[in-house]
TIMI-2910 file (N, C-alpha, C, CB; in pm, 1 decimal, decimal comma, always signed):
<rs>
+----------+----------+----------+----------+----------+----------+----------+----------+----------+----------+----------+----------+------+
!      n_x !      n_y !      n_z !     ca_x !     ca_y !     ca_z !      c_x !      c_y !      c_z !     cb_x !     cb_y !     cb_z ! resn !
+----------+----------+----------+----------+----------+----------+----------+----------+----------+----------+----------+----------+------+
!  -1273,9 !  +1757,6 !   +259,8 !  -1398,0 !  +1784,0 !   +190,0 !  -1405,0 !  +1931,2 !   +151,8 !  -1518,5 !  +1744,2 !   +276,4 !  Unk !
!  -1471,4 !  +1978,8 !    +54,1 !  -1485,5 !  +2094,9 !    -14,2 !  -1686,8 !  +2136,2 !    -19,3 !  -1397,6 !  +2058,7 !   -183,1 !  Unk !
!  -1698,1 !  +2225,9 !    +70,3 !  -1825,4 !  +2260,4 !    +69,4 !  -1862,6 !  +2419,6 !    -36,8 !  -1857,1 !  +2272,5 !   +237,0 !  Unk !
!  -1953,3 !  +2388,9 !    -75,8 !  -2000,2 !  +2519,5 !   -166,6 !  -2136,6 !  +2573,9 !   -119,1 !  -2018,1 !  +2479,0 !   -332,9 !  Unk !
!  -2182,7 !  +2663,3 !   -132,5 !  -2304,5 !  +2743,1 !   -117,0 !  -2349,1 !  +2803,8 !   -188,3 !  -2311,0 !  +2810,2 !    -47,3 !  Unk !
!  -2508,2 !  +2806,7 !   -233,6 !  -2527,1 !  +2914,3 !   -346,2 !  -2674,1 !  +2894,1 !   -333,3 !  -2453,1 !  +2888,4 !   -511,5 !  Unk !
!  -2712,0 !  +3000,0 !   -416,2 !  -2929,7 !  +2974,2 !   -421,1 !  -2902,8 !  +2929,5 !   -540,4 !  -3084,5 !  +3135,9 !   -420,2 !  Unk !
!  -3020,5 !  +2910,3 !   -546,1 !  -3109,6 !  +2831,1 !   -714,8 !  -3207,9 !  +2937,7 !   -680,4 !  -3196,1 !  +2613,9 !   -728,4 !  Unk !
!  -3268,3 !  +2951,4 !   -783,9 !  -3403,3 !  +3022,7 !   -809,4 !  -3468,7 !  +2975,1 !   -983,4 !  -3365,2 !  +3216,1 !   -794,4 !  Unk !
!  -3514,5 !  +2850,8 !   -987,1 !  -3580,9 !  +2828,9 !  -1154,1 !  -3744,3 !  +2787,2 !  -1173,5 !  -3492,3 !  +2687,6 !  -1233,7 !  Unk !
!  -3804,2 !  +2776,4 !  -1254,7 !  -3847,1 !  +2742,2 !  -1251,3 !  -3935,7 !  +2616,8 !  -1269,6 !  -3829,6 !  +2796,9 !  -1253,3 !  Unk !
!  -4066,6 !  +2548,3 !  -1273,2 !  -4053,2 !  +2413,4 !  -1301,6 !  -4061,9 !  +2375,3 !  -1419,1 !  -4126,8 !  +2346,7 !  -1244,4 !  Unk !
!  -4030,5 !  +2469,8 !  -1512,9 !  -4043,2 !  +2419,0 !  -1670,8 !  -3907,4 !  +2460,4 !  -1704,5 !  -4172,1 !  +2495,2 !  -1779,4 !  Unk !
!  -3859,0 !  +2543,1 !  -1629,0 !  -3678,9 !  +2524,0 !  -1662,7 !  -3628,0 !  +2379,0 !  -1652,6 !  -3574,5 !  +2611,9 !  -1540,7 !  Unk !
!  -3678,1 !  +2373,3 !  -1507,2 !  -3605,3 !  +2250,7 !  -1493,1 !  -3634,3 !  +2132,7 !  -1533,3 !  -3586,7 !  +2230,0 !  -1392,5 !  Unk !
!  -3735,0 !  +2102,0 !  -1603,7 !  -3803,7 !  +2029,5 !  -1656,9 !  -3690,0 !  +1928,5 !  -1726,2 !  -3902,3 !  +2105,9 !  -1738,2 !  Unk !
!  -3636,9 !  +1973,8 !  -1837,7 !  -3514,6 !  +1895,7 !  -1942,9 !  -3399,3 !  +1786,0 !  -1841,8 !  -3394,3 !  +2053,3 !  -2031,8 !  Unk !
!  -3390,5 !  +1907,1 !  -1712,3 !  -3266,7 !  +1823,1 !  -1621,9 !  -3360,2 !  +1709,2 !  -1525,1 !  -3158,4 !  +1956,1 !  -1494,9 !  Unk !
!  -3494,0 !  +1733,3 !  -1506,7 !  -3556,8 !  +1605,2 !  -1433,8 !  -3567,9 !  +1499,4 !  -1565,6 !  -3729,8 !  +1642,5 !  -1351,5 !  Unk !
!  -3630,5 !  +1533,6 !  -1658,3 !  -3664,1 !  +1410,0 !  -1736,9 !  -3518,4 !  +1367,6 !  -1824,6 !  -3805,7 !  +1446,6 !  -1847,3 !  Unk !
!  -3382,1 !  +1389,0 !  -1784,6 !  -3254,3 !  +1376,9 !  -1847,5 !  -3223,5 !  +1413,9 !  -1967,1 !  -3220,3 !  +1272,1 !  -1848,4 !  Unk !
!  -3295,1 !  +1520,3 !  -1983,2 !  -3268,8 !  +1563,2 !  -2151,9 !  -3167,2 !  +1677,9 !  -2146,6 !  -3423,0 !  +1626,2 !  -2242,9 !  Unk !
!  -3115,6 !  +1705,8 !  -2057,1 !  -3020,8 !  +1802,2 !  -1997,0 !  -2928,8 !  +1745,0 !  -1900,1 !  -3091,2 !  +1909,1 !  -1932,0 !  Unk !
!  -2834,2 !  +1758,9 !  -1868,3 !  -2727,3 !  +1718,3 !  -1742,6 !  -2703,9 !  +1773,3 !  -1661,2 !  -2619,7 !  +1699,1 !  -1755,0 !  Unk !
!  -2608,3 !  +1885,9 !  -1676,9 !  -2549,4 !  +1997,1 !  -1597,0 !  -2625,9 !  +2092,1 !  -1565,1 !  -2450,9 !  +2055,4 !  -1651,1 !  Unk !
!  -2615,0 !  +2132,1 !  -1434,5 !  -2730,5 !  +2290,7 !  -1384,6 !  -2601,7 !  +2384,9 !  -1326,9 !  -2891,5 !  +2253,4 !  -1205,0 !  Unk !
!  -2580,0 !  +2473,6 !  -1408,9 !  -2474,1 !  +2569,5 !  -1387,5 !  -2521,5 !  +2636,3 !  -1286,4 !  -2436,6 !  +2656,2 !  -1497,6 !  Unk !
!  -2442,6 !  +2712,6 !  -1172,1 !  -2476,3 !  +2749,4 !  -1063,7 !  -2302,9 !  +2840,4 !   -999,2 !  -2545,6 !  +2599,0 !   -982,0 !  Unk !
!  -2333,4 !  +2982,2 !   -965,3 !  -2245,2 !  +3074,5 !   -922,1 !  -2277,5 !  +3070,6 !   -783,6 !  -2253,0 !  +3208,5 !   -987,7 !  Unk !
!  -2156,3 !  +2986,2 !   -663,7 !  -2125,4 !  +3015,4 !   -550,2 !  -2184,1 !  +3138,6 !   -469,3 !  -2008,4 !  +3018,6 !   -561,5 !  Unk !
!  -2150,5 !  +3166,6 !   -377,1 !  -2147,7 !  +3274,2 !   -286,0 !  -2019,8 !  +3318,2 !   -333,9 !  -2161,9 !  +3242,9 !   -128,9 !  Unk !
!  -1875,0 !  +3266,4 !   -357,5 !  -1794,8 !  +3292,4 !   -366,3 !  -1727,3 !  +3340,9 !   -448,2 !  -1775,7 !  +3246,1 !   -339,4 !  Unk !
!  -1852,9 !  +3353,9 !   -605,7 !  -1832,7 !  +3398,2 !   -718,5 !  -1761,8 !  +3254,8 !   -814,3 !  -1740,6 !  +3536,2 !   -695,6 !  Unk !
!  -1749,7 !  +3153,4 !   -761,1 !  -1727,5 !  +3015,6 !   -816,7 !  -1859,8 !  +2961,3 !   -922,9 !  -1711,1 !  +2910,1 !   -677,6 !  Unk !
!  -1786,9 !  +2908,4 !  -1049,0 !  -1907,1 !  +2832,2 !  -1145,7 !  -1865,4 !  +2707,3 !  -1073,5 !  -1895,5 !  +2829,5 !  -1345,8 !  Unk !
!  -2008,2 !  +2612,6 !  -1053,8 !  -2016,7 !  +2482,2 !  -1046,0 !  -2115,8 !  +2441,3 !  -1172,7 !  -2066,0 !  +2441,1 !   -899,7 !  Unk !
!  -2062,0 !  +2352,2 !  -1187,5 !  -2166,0 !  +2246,7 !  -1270,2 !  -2255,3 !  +2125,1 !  -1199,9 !  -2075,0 !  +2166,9 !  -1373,8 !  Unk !
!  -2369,5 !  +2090,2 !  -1182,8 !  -2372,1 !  +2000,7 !  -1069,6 !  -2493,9 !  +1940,8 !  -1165,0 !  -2396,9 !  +2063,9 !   -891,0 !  Unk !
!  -2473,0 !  +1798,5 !  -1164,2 !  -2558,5 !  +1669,6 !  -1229,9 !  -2723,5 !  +1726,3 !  -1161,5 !  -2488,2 !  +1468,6 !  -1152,1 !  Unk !
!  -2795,5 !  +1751,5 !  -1251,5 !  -2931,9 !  +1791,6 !  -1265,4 !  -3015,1 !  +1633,6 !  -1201,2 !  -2966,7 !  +1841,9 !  -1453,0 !  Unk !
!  -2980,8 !  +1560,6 !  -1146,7 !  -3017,8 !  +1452,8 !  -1113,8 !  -2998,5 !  +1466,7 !   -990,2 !  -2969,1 !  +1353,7 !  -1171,0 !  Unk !
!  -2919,9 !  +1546,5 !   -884,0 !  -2921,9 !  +1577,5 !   -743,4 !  -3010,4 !  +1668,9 !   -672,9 !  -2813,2 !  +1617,5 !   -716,7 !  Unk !
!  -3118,5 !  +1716,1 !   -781,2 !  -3167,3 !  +1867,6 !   -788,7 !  -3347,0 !  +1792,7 !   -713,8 !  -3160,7 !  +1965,1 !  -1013,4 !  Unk !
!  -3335,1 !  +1698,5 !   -839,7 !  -3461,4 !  +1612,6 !   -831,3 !  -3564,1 !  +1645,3 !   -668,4 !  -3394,5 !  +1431,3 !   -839,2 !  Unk !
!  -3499,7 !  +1577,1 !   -619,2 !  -3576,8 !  +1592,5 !   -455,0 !  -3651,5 !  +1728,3 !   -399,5 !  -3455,3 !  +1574,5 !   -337,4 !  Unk !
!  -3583,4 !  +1819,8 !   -476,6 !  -3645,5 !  +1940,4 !   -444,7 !  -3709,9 !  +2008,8 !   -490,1 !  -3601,3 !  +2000,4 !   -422,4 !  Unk !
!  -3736,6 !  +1956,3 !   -604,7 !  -3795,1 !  +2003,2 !   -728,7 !  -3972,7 !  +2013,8 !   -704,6 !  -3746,6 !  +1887,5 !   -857,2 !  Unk !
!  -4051,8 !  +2099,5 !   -703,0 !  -4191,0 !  +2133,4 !   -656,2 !  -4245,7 !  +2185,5 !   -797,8 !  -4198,2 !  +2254,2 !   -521,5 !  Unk !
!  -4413,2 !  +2206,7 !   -728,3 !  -4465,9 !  +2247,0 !   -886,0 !  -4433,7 !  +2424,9 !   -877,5 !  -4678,6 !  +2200,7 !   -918,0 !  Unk !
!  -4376,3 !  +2508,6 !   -784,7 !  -4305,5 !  +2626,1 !   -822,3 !  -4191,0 !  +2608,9 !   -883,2 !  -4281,7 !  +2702,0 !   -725,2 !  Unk !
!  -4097,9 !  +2497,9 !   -874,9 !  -3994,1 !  +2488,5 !   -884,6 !  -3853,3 !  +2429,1 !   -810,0 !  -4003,7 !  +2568,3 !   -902,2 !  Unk !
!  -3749,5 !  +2530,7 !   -824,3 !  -3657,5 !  +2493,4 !   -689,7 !  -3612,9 !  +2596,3 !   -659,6 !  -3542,2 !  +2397,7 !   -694,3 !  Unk !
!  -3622,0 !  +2632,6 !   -544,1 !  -3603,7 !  +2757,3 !   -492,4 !  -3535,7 !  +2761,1 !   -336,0 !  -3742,7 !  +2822,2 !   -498,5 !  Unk !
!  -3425,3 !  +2853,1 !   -310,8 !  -3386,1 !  +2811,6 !   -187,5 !  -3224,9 !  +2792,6 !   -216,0 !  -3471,6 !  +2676,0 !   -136,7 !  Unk !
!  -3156,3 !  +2788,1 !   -120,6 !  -3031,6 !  +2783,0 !    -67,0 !  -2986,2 !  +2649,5 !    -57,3 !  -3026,8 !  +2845,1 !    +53,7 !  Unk !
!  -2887,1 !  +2605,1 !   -119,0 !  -2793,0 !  +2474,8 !    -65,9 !  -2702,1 !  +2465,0 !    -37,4 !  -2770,1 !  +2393,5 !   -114,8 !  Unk !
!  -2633,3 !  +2377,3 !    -28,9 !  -2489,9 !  +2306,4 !    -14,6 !  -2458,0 !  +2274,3 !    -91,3 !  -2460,2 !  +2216,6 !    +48,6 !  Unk !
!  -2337,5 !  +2212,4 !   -131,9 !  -2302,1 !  +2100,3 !   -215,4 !  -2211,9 !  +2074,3 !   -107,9 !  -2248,0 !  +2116,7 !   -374,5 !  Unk !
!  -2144,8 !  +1979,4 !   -108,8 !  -2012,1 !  +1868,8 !    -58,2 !  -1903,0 !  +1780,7 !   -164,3 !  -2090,0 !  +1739,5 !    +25,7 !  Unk !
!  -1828,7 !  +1799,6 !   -191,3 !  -1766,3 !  +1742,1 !   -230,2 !  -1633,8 !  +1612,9 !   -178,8 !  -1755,9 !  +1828,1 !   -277,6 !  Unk !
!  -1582,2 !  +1525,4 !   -188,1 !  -1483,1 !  +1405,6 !   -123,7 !  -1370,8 !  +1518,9 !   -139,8 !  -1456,3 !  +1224,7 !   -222,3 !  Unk !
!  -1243,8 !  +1450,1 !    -96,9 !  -1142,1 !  +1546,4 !   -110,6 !  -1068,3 !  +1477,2 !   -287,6 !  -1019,2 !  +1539,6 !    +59,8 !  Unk !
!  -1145,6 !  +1381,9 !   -339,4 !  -1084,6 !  +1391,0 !   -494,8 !  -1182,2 !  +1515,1 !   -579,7 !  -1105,1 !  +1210,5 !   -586,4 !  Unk !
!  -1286,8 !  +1559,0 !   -527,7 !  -1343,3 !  +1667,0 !   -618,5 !  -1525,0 !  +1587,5 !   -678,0 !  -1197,7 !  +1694,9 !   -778,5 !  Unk !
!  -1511,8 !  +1477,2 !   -577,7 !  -1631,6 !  +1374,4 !   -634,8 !  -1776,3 !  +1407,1 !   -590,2 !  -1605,7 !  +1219,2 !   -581,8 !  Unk !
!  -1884,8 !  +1399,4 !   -606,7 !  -2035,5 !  +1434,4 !   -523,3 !  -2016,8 !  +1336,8 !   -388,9 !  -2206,0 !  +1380,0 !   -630,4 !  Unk !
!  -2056,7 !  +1465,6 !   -299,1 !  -2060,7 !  +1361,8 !   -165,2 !  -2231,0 !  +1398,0 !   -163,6 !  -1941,6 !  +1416,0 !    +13,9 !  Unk !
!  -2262,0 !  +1527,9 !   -140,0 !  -2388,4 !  +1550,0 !   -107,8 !  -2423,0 !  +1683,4 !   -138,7 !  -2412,5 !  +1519,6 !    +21,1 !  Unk !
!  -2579,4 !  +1708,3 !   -126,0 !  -2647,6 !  +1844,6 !   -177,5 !  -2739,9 !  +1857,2 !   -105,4 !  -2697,6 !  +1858,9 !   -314,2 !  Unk !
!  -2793,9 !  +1943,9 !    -10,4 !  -2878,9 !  +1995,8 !   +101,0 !  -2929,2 !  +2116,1 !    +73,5 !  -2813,5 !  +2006,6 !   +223,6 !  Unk !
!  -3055,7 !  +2114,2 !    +85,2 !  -3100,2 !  +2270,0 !   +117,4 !  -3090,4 !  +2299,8 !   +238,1 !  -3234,8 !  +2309,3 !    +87,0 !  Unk !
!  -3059,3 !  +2422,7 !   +251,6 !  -3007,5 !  +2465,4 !   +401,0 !  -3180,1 !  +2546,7 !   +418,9 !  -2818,4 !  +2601,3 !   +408,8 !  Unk !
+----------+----------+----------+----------+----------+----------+----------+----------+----------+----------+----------+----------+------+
</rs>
């Protein structure tokens, strides 16, 4: 498995396009200085009327597939 780390900081009218699917991808720079792209549809759960804000995870399988996404 392949774990990543990084903040989000947007707001709720940014994110607006990737909750209602008018957008896909939410680009996002690691801790490690890594671009991820990650399906704006995993984001959902955390999504508040500030926004999303806060620290996660990602997880990946060992083919490179979504295992999971956590706020830490």
């Amino acid at each position: 498995m392949m774990e990543f780390l990084f903040s989000l900081n947007v707001s709720y009218e940014a994110f607006l396009p990737y909750y209602q699917g008018l957008a896909e991808k939410v680009q996002v720079r690691d801790h490690q200085g890594r671009v991820l792209h990650i399906n704006g549809k995993y984001f959902r759960p955390y999504l508040t009327p500030q926004g999303i804000h806060g620290q996660f995870k990602l997880v990946l399988n060992r083919e490179g597939n979504f295992k999971s996404l956590n706020k830490l």
